[in-house]
C-alpha positions as CSV (number, residue, x, y, z in Angstrom):
1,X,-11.9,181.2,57.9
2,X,-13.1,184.1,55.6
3,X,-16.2,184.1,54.5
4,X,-17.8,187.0,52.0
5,X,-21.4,187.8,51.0
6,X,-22.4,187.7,47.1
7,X,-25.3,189.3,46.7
8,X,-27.6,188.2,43.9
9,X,-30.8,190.1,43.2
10,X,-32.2,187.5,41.2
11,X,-31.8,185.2,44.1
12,X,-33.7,187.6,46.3
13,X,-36.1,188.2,44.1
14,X,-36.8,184.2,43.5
15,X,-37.9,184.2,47.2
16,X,-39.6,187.4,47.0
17,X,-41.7,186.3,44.2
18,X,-42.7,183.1,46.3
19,X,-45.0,184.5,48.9
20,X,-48.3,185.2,48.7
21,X,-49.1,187.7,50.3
22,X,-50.0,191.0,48.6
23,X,-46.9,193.8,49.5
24,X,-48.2,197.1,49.8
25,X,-45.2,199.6,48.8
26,X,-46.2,203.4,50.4
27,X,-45.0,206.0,47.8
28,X,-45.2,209.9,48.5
29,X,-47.9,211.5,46.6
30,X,-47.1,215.2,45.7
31,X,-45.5,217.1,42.9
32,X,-43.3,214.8,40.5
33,X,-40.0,214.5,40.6
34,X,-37.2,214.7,38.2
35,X,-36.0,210.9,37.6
36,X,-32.1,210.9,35.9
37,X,-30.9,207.5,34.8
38,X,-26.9,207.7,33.9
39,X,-24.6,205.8,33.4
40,X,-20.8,206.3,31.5
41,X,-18.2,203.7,31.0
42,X,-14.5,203.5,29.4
43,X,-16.7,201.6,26.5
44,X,-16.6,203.7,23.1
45,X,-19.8,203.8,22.1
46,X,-22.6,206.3,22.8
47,X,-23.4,207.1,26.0
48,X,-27.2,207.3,27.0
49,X,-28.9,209.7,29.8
50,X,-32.8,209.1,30.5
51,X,-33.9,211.7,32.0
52,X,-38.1,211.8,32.9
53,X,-40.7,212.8,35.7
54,X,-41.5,210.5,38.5
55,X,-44.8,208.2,37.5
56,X,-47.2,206.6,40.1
57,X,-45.7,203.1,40.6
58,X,-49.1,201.2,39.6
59,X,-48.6,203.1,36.1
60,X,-45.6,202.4,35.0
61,X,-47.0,202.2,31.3
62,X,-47.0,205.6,30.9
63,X,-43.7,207.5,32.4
64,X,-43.6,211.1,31.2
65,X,-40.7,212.1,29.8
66,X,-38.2,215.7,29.8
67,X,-37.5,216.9,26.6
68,X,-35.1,219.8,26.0
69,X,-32.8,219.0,28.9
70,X,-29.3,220.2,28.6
71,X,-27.0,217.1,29.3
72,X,-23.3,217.1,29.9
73,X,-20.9,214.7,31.2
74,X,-17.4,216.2,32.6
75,X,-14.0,215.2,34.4
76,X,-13.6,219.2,34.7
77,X,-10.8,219.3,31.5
78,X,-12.9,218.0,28.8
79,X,-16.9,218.1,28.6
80,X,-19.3,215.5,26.7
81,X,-22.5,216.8,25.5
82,X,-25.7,214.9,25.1
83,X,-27.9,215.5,22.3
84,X,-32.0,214.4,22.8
85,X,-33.1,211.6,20.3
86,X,-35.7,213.0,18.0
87,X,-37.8,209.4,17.6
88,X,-37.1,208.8,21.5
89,X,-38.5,211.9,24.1
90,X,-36.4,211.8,27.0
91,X,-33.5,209.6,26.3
92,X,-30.3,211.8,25.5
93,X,-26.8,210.7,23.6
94,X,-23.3,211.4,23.3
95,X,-21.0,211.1,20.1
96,X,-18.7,207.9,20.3
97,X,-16.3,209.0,23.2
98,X,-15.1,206.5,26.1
99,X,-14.5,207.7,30.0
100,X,-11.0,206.9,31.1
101,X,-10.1,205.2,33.9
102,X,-9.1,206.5,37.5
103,X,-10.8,209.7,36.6
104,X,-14.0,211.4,38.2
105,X,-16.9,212.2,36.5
106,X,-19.5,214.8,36.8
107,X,-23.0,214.9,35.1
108,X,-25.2,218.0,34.8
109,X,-28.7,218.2,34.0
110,X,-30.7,221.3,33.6
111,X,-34.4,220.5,32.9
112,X,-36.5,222.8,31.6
113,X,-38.6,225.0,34.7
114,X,-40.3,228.4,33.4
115,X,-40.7,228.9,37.6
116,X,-36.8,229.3,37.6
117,X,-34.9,232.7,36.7
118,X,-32.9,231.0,34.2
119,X,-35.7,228.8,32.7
120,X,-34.4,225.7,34.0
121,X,-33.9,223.7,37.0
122,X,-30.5,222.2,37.5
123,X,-28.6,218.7,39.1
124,X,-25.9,216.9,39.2
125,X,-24.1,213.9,40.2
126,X,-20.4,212.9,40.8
127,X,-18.9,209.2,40.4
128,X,-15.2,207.8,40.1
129,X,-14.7,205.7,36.8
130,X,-12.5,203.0,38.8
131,X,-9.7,201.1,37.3
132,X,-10.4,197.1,36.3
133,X,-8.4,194.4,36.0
134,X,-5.6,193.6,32.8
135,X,-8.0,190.5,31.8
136,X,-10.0,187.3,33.3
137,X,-6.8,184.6,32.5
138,X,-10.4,181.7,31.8
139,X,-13.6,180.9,32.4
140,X,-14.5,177.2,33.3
141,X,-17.9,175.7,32.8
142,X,-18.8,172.9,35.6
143,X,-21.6,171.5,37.3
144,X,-22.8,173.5,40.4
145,X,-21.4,171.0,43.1
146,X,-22.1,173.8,46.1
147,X,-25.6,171.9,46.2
148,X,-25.5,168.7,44.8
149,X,-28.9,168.1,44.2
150,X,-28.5,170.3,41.2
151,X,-24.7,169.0,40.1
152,X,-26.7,166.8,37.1
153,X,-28.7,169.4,35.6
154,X,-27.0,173.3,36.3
155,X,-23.6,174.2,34.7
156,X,-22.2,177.4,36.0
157,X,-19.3,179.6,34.8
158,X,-16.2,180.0,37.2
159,X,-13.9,183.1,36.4
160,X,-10.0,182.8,36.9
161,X,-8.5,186.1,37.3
162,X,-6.1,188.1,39.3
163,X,-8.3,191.0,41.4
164,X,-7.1,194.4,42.5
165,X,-5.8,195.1,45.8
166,X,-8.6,197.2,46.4
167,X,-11.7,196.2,48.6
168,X,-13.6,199.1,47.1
169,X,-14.4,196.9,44.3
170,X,-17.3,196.4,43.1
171,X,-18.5,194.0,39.8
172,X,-21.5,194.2,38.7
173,X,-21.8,191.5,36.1
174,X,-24.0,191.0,32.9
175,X,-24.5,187.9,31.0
176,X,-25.1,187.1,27.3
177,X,-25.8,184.1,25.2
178,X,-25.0,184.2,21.3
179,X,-24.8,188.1,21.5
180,X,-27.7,188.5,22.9
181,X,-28.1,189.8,27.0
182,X,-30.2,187.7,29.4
183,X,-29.3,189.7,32.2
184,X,-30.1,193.4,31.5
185,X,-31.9,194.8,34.0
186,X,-32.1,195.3,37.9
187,X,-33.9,192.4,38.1
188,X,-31.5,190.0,36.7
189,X,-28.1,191.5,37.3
190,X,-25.5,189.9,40.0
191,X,-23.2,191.9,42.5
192,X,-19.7,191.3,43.7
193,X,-18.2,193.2,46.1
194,X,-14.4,191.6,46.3
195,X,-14.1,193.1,50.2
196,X,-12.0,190.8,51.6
197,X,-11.3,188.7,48.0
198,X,-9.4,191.8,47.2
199,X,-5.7,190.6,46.1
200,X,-6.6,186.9,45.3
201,X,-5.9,185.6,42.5
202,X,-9.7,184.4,42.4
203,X,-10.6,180.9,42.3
204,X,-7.7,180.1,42.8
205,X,-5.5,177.2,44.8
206,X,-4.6,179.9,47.7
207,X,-8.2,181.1,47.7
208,X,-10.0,177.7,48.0
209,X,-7.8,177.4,51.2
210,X,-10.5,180.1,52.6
211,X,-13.4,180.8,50.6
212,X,-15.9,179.2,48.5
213,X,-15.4,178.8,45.1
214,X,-17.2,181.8,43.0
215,X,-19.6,181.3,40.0
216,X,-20.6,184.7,38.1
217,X,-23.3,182.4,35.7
218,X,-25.6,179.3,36.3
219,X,-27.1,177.1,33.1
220,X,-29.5,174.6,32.4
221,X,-27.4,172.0,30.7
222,X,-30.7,170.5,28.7
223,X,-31.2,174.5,27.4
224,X,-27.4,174.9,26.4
225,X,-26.7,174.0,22.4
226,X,-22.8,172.8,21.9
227,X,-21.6,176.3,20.3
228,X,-23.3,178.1,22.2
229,X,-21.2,181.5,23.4
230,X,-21.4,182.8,26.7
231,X,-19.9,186.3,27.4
232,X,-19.6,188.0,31.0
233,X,-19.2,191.3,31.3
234,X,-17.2,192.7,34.8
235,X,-18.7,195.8,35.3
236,X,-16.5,197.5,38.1
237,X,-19.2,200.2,39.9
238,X,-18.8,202.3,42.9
239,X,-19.4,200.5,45.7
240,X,-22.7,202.4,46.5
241,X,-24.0,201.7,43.7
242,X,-24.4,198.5,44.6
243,X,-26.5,199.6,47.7
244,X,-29.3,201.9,45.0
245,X,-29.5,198.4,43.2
246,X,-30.4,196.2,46.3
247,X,-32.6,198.6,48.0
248,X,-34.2,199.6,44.4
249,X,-35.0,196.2,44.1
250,X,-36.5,195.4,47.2
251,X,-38.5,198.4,47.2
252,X,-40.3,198.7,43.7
253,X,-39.0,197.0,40.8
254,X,-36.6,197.7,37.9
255,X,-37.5,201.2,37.2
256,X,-36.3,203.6,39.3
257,X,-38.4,206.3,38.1
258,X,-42.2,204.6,39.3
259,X,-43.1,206.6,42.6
260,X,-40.0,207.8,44.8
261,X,-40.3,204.6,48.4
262,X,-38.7,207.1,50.7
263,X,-35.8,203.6,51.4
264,X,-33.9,204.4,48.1
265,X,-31.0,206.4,48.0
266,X,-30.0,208.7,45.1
267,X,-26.5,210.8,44.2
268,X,-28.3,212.9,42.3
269,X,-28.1,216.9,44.1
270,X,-29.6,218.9,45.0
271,X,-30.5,216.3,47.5
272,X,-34.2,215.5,48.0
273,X,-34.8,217.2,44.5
274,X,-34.6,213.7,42.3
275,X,-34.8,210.0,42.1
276,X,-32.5,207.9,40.2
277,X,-28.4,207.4,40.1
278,X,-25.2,208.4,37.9
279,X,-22.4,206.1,37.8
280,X,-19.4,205.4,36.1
281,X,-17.6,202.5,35.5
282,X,-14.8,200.3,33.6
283,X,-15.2,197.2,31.6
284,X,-13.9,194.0,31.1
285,X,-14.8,191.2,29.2
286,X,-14.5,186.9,28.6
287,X,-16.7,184.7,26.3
288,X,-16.6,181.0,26.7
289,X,-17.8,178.6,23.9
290,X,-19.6,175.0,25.1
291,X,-18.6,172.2,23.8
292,X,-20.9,169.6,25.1
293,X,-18.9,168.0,28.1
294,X,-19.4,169.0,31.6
295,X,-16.1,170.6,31.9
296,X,-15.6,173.3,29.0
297,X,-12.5,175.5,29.4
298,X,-12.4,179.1,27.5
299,X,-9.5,179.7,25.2
């Protein structure tokens, strides 16, 4: 019988949080380090780069930021620049422009260095914009039966969809409730990698025979409203993406830019030179409305 790892941060985190004892993280002291945050999907919208020095991880209050980077996205035909937000130091945009699927992406970054013979230091990062599936066919709300002890009081959210034939794949899901996200960070987010669920139709009769059945959200009943809308967003990542998350985690927190734990792995190059991680990544979405019975079924 199969059997395949979800890994859930939050989860991790629950037991982390539950000890006691004080965890002493060991950061390298030197000369900061050039912290790039990226991310660009097939969503249009703007497109937001953060790019900032390395802070000591006991003061994250006060992370100094770059301003007057050069920021451009590519997939070596057409270029996307990023313009600095003149209220927000640091934090760069791009017009309204979506990636396209099944297409590599490169970012550049050149930071501002009067030591260099150009006047600025310069990285980058690659990452694939993978392809996603045509749509999740439903989502069903239940209770959570895996442990029964909670079957009277949790509801969780059950996708039915067909998934790639790809093991590479990799969701990375994010939750909202009435429009408004309760899982948008590190800390919170949940990880799929289909591996061996890869050409299931998932949840479905075939792959029950062999698998557990998967839940992407979990629910208080007594804390749901009948109306209430609950979206879930299938992020498809590159699969070592999911590896910067976990470690990132386990190591310091939700910001990757607080210290650089010599554990966490970064794409961005020159290697050694920079903390943080570009990826791309394609979308799809399904919303589900409760309607005040144990079993609700999206439309």
């Amino acid at each position: 019988m199969k059997k395949y790892l979800i890994i859930s941060i939050l989860t991790i985190l629950t037991v982390l949080v539950s000890c006691r004892e004080d965890i002493v993280i060991d950061i390298e002291e030197g000369t900061p380090m050039i912290g790039i945050e990226a991310k660009f999907t097939d969503e249009m919208k703007q497109h937001e780069v953060i790019v900032s020095y390395t802070a000591d991880f006991y003061n994250s209050s006060n992370i100094p930021m770059v301003s007057g980077a050069k920021v451009c996205i590519t997939d070596g035909v057409d270029s996307v620049y990023f313009t600095e937000d003149a209220n927000n130091k640091g934090h760069y945009f791009s017009p309204v422009t979506a990636g396209k699927r099944n297409t590599s992406y490169t970012l550049y970054v050149d930071v501002p260095d009067e030591g260099e013979e150009d006047g600025f230091k310069h990285f980058h990062a690659e990452s694939y914009l993978g392809d996603n599936v045509q749509q999740i066919d439903s989502l069903v709300m239940k209770p959570y039966q895996l442990i029964s002890f909670f079957s009277d009081t949790i509801l969780a959210v059950f996708p039915y969809f067909q998934s790639l034939d790809d093991q590479s794949v990799t969701y990375m899901l994010m939750i909202s409730k009435n429009d408004t996200l309760v899982s948008d960070t590190l800390t919170d987010i949940t990880l799929i990698p289909m591996g061996g669920y890869a050409g299931y139709y998932i949840n479905g009769e075939e792959f029950l025979q062999e698998n557990v059945e998967i839940s992407v959200a979990m629910f208080k009943k007594n804390e749901l409203k009948i109306g209430d809308e609950i979206k879930i967003w299938f992020y498809n990542v590159p699969f070592e993406y999911m590896f910067y998350a976990y470690s990132l985690k386990l190591a310091m927190g939700s910001n990757p830019m607080l210290g650089t734990p010599s554990n966490v792995s970064s794409n961005i190059m020159p290697e050694g030179t920079a903390v943080g991680w570009f990826y791309a990544a394609s979308l799809i979405t399904k919303s589900i409305v409760w309607q005040g019975e144990d079993w609700t079924v999206s439309r």
